[in-house]
Structures are given as structure tokens and as C-alpha cells.
C-alpha positions as CSV (number, residue, x, y, z in Angstrom):
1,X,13.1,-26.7,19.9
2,X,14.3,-26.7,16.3
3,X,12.4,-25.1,13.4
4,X,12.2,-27.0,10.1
5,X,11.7,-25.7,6.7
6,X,7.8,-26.5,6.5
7,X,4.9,-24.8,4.6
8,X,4.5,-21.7,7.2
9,X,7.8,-20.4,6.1
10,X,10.1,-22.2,8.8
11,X,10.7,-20.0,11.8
12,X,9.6,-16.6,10.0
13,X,5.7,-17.8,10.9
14,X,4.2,-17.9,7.6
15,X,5.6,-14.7,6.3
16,X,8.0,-16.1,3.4
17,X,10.7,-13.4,3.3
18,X,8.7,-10.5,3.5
19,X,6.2,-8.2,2.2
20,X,7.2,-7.2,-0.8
21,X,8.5,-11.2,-2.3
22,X,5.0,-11.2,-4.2
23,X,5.9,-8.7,-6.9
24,X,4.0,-5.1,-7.0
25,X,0.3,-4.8,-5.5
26,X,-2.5,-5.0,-8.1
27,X,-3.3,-1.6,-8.6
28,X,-7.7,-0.8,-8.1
29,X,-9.4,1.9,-10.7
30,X,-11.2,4.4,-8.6
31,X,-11.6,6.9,-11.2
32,X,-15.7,6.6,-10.7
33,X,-15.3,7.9,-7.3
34,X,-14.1,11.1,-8.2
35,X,-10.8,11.5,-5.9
36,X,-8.4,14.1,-5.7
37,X,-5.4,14.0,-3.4
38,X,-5.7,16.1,-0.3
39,X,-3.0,18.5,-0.7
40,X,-2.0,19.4,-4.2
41,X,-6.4,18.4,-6.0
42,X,-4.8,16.1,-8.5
43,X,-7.0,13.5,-9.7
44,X,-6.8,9.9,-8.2
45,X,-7.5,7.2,-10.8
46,X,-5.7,4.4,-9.1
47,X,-4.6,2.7,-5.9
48,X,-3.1,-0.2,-4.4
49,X,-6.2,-0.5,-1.6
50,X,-9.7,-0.3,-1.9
51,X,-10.2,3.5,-0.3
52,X,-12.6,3.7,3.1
53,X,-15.5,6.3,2.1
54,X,-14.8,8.2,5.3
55,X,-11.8,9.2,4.4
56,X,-11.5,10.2,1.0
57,X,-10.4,13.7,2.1
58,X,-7.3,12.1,3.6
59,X,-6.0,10.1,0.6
60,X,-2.7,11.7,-1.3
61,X,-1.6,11.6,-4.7
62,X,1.9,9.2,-4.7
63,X,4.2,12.9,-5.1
64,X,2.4,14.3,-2.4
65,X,2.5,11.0,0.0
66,X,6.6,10.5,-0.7
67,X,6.9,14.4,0.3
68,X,5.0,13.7,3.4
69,X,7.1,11.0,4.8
70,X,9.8,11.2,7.3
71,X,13.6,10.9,5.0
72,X,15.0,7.2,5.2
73,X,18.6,7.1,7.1
């Protein structure tokens, strides 16, 4: 079975080279819901997702998140 080079992306499956090939994520203004990042109380006025309700207690500013995460080898 060969693959050609079709609309889905050829033998990726429809994924086109990767996440990040469509540029930076729009970013969403969430200054009305009154976040603050869960470890450090800085205010939140954007992110790139629209936050769950339950779980605005969990969401991180971006210093705090890149501090949280395991270092890349």
C-alpha cells in the first residue's frame, strides 16, 4: 500500500506537519472573569483556551506554568 500526497496530509493522517505549522494560537480576553494564577495571585487577562469554570483555581500564570514543568533534555 502506497500513500500519495492527497488533501489529509499524505501518510501523516490529516495532521499537515504538526501542531504548531498554523502560527501562534489566538489568544481569548478573560479579564471579566477575574482570574489569578494559582500559585504566585497574578492577574490572568489572557489565554490560549477558553478556561473550564471548575477549575479556575488550577489555572497558572505563563512564569508560574514554565516553572512547573519537567526541564527539556
Amino acid at each position: 500500500m502506497t500513500y500519495q500526497n492527497d488533501s489529509q496530509g499524505g501518510s501523516r493522517g490529516g495532521f499537515g506537519g504538526g501542531f504548531r505549522s498554523q502560527g501562534p494560537r489566538p489568544m481569548i480576553d478573560v479579564t471579566s472573569m477575574n482570574i489569578t494564577c494559582c500559585d504566585c495571585s497574578t492577574p490572568i487577562t489572557q489565554l490560549p483556551f477558553n478556561p473550564d469554570p471548575n477549575r479556575l483555581n488550577t489555572i497558572r500564570c505563563r512564569d508560574c506554568l514554565r516553572k512547573s514543568r519537567p526541564p527539556r533534555y
